[in-house]
C-alpha positions as CSV (number, residue, x, y, z in Angstrom):
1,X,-44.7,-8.0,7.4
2,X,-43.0,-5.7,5.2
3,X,-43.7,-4.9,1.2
4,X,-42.0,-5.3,-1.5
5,X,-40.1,-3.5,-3.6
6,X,-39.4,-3.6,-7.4
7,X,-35.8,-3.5,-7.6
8,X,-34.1,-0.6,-8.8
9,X,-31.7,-1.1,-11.5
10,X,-28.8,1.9,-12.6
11,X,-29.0,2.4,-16.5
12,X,-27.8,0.6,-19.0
13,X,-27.9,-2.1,-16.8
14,X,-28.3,-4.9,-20.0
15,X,-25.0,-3.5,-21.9
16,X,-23.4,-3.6,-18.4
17,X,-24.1,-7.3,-18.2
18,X,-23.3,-8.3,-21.6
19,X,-20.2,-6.4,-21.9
20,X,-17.3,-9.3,-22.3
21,X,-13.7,-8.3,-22.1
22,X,-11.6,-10.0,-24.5
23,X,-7.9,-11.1,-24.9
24,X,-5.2,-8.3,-26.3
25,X,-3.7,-9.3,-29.5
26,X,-0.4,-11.4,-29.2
27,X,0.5,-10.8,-32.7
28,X,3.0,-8.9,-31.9
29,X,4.9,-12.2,-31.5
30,X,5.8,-12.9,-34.5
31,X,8.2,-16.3,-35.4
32,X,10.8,-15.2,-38.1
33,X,13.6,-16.4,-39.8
34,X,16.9,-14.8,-39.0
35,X,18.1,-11.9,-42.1
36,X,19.8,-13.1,-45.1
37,X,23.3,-12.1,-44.0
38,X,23.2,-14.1,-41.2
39,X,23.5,-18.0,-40.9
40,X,20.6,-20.0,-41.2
41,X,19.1,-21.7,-38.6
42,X,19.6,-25.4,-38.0
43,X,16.4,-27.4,-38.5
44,X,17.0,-28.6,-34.7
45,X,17.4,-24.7,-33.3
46,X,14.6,-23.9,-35.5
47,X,12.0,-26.4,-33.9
48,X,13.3,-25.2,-30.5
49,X,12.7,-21.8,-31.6
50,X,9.2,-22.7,-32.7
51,X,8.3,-24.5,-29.2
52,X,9.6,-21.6,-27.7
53,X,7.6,-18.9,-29.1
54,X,4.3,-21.3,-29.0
55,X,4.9,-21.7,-25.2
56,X,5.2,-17.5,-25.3
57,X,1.9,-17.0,-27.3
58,X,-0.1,-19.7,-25.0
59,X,1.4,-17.8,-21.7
60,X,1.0,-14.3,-22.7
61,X,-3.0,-15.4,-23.7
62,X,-3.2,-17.3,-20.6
63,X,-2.3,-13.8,-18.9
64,X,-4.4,-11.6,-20.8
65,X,-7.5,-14.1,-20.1
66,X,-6.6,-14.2,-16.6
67,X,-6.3,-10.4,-16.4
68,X,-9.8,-10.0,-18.5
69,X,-11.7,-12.7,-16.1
70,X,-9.9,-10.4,-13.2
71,X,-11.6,-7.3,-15.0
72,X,-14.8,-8.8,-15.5
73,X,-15.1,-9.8,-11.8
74,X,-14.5,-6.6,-10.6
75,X,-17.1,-4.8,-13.0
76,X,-19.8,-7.1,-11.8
77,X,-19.0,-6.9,-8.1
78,X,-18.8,-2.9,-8.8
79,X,-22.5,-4.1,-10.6
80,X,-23.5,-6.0,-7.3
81,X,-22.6,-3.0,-5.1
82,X,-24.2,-0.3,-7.1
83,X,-27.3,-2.1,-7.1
84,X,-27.2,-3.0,-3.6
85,X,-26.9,0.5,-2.8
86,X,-30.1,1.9,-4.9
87,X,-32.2,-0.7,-3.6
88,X,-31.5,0.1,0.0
89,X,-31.2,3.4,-0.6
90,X,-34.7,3.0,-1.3
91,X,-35.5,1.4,2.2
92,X,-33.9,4.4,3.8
93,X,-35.7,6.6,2.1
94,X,-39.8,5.3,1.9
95,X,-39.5,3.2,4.9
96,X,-36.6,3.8,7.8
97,X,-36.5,7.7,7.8
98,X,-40.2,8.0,8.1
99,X,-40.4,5.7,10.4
100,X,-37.3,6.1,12.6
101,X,-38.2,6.2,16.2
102,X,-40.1,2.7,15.6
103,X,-37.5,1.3,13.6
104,X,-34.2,2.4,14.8
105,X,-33.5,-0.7,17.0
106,X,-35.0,-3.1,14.6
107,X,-33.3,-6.3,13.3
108,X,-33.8,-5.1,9.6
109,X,-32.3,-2.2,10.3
110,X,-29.3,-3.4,12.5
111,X,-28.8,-5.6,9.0
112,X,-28.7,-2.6,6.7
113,X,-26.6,-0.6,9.0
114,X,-24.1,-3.3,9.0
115,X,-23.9,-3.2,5.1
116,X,-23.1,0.3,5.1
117,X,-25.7,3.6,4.9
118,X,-26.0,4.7,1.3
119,X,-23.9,8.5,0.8
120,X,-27.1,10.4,0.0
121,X,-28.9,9.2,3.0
122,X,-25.6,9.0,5.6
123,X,-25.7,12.7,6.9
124,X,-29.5,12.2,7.5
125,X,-28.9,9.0,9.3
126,X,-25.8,10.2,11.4
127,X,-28.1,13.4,12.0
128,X,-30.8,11.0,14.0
129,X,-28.8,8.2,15.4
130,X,-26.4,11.8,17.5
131,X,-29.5,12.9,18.2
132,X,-30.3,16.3,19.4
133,X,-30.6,16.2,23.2
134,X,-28.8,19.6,23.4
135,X,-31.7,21.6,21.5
136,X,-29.3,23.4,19.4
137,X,-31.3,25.2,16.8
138,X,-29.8,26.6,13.6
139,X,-30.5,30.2,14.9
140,X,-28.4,29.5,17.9
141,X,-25.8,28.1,15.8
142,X,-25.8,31.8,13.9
143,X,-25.4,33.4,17.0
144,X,-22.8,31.9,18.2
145,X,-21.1,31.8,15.1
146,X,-21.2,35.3,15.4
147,X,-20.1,35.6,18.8
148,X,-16.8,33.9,17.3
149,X,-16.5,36.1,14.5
150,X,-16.5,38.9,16.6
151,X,-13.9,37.5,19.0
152,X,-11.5,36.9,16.4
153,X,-11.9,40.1,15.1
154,X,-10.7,41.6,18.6
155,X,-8.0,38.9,19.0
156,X,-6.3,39.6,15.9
157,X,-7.0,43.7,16.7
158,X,-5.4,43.6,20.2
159,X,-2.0,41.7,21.1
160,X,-0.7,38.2,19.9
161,X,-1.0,34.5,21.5
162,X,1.6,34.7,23.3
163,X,1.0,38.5,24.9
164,X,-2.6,37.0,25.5
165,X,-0.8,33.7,27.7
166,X,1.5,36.3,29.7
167,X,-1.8,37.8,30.7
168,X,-3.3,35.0,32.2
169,X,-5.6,34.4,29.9
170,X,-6.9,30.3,30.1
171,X,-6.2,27.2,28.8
172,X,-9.7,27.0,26.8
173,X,-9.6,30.7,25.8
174,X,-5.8,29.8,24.0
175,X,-7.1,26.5,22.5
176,X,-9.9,28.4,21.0
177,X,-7.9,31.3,19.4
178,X,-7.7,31.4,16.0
179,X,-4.4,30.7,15.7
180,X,-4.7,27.1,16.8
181,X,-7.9,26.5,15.1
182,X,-5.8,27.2,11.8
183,X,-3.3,25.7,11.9
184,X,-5.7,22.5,12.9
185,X,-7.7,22.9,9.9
186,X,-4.6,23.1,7.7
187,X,-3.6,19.6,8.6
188,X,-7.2,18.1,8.3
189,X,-7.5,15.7,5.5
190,X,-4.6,17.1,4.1
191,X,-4.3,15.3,0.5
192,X,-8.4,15.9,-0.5
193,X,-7.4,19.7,-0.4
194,X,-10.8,21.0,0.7
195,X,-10.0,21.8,4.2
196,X,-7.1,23.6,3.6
197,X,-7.1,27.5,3.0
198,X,-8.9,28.2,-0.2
199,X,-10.2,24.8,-0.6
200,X,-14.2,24.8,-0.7
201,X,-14.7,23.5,3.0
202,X,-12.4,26.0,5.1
203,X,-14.6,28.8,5.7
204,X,-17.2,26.1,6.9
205,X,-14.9,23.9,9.1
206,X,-13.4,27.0,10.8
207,X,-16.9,28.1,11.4
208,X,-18.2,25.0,13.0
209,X,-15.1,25.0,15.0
210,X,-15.0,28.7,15.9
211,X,-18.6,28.8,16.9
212,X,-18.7,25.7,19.1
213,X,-15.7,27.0,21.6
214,X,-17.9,29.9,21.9
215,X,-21.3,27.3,23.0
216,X,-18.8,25.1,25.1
217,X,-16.4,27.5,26.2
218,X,-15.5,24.9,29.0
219,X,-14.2,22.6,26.6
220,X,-12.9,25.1,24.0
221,X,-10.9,23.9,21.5
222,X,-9.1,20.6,21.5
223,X,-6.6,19.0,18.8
224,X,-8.6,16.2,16.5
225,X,-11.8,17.8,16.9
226,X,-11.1,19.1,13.1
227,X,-11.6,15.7,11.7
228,X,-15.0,14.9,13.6
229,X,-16.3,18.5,12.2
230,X,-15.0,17.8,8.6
231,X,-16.3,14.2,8.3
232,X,-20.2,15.7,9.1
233,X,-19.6,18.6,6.7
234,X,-19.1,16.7,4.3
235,X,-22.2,14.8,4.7
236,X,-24.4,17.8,6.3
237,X,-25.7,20.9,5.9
238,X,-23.2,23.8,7.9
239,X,-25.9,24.1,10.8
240,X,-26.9,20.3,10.7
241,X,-23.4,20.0,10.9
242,X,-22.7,21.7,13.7
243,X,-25.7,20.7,15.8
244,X,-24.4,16.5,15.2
245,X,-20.7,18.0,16.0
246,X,-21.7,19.1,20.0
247,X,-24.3,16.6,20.3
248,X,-21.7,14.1,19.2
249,X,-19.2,15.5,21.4
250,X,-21.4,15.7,24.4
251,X,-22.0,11.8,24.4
252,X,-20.1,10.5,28.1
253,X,-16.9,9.1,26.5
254,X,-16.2,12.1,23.7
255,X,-16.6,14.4,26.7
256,X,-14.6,12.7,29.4
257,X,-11.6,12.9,26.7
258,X,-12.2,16.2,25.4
259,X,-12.0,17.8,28.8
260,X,-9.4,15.8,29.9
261,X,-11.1,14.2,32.8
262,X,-8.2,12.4,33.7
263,X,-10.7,10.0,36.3
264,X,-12.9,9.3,34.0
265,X,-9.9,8.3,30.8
266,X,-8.9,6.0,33.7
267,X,-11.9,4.0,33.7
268,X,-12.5,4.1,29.9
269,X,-8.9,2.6,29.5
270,X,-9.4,-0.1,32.1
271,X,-12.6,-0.9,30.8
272,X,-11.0,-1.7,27.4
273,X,-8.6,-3.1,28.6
274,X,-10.7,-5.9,29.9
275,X,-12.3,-6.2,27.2
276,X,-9.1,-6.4,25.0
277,X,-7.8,-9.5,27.8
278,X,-11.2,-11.5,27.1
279,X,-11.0,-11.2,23.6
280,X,-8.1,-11.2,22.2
281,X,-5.9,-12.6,25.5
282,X,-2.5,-13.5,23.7
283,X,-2.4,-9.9,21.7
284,X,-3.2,-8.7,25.0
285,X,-0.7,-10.1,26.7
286,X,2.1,-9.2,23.7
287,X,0.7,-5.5,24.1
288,X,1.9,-5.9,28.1
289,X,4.9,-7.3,27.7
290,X,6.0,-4.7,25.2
291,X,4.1,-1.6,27.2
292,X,1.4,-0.9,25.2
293,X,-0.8,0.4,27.4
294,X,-4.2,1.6,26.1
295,X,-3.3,5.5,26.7
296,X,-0.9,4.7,23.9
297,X,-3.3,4.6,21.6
298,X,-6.8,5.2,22.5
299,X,-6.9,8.8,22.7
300,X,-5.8,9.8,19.2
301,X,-8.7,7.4,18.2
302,X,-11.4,8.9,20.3
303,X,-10.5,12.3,19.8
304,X,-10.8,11.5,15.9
305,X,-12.9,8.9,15.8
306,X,-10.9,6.9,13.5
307,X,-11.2,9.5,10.8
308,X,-7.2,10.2,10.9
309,X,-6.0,7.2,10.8
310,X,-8.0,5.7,8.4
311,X,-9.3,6.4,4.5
312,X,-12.2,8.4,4.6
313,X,-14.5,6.3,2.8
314,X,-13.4,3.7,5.3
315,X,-13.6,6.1,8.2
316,X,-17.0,7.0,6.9
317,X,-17.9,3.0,7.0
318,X,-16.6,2.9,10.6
319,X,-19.2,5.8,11.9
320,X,-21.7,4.0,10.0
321,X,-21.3,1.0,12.0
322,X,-20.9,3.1,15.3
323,X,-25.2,3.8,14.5
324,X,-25.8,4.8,18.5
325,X,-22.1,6.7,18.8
326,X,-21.8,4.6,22.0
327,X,-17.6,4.7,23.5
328,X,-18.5,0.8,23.7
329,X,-18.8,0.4,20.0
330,X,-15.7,2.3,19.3
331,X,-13.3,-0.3,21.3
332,X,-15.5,-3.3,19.7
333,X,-14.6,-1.7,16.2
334,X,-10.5,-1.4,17.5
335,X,-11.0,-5.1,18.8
336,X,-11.7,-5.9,15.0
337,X,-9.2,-4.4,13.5
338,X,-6.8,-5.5,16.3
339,X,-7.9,-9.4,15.6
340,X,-7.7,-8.7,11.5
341,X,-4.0,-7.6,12.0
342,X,-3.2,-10.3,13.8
343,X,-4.7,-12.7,11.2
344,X,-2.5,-10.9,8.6
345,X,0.5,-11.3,10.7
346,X,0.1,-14.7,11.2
347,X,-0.3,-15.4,8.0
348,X,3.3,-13.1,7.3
349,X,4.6,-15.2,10.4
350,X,3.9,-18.6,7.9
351,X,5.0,-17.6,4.8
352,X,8.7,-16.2,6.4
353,X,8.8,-19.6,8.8
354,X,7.9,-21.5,5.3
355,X,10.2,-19.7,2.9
356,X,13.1,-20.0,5.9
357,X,12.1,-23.8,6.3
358,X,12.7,-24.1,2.3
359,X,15.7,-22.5,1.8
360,X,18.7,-24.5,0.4
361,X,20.8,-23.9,3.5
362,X,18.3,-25.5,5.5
363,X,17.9,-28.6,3.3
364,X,21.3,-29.0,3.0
């Protein structure tokens, strides 16, 4: 059913596979006899002396080979990777893109989209899967990026925030004043340094940002929406950008949380929490006895989409897997990290119950 495909291989792909680490030197261990003003050894110290400094050379080469069979792993698994990425890189790009609306919801693709979209392909992928149901087109994007522009202009030429709150002006219109947006941006992604005033990215997040409380003025600006904008600026053009950002945001559960539709969070947090119970009962049931409610935690996640409190790259991986940008998917993926930190803490659980069970008090 579907053709081959030579395999594409990075350069220098044959000195990558032959290159062999080998052992450091350990002849910097060297077995001498003690100076001439000092006492000679005894033959008996000087065999132990001997022994010792053989079993130093073998352990230090035992180390070094472990540590260059370590190395060499790593460098063909970084192989593996780099050439899983080219060859499906080359599926995106000859036989899934073309082809999307028929292939989308195929098996094959489920299966790639599972292993991760290639970077050079991810925005274009993203840009489909969000979809464009709002019929934002890049010239609308310019005017209402203008319309912000000019807004700013007069808020920073009139009176400050908080003249603008004793006049009675709205929640939306304050959390889309510049202001806030700023000071938002400023804390987006904060060690990369792109985001941040003077970095290469500022001008366009705060444009994004700006020009979409002017298109959705009922929503305005909302805390975390920073991150969502940055992660598809990085991986889009500034108008494709922008376009994924309110489609995205328009999906049933971003919006319900964004506009603080209190009703609606109600039954997104019940609905996870079943979900949680028939999964993942006895966590569940720790969360309740401790008050962990899902309001705890939920809403910094939606509001971010993971992109905060995760690496980038592994943020990035998450929205990958999130291919329809359905609110279903995003408690799925908290279900698997939830079950993966309670493998890890069961396994910190046995080794403190095992170390307790073997200490020397206990045995005696």
């Amino acid at each position: 059913m579907w053709e081959s495909h030579d395999r594409i291989h990075p350069p220098f792909t044959d000195i990558r596979k032959n290159l062999e680490f080998e052992p450091l030197s350990t002849t910097a261990l060297i077995l001498e006899d003690r100076p001439p003003n000092l006492p000679a050894k005894s033959e008996e110290e000087s065999q132990r002396h001997r022994q010792e400094y053989s079993e130093m050379v073998a352990g230090a080469k035992r180390r070094e080979m472990k540590e260059a069979q370590k190395k060499k792993r790593q460098m063909k698994e970084r192989y593996r990777q780099e050439e899983n990425i080219a060859n499906s890189m080359v599926i995106w790009n000859t036989e899934i893109l073309p082809n999307w609306e028929s292939m989308r919801n195929t098996r094959r693709v489920r299966d790639l989209w599972w292993q991760g979209v290639p970077p050079s392909v991810r925005g274009k992928v993203w840009s489909l899967a969000i979809g464009n149901e709002l019929n934002i087109t890049p010239e609308l994007y310019e005017i209402f990026l203008s319309r912000a522009k000019e807004k700013w202009k007069s808020f920073s030429e009139t009176s400050s925030v908080n003249e603008n709150e004793e006049c009675g002006v709205s929640l939306a219109d304050r959390e889309s004043s510049l202001d806030l947006i700023k000071l938002d941006i400023s804390r987006t992604f904060p060690s990369l340094y792109i985001f941040q005033k003077g970095g290469p990215y500022h001008d366009l997040l705060h444009s994004v940002l700006g020009a979409y409380t002017c298109y959705r003025p009922d929503v305005g600006y909302v805390q975390g929406m920073s991150f969502i904008a940055a992660v598809l600026i990085l991986n889009l053009e500034e108008a494709d950008a922008f376009i994924a950002f309110a489609n995205l945001l328009n999906k049933p559960c971003q919006m319900a949380f964004f506009r603080v539709d209190h009703d609606l969070m109600l039954k997104y947090f019940a609905a996870f929490a079943v979900f949680f119970e028939e999964n993942l009962p006895k966590l569940f049931q720790h969360f309740q006895n401790n008050s962990l409610t899902p309001d705890f935690y939920l809403i910094d996640w939606i509001f971010t989409l993971y992109s905060k409190s995760l690496p980038l790259d592994v943020a990035c991986r998450v929205w990958d897997v999130y291919r329809n940008f359905n609110g279903l998917l995003l408690f799925f993926f908290l279900l698997q990290v939830f079950s993966a930190l309670m493998k890890d803490g069961l396994k910190e659980t046995d080794k403190s119950s095992s170390s307790s069970n073997n200490s020397p008090a206990l045995r005696s």
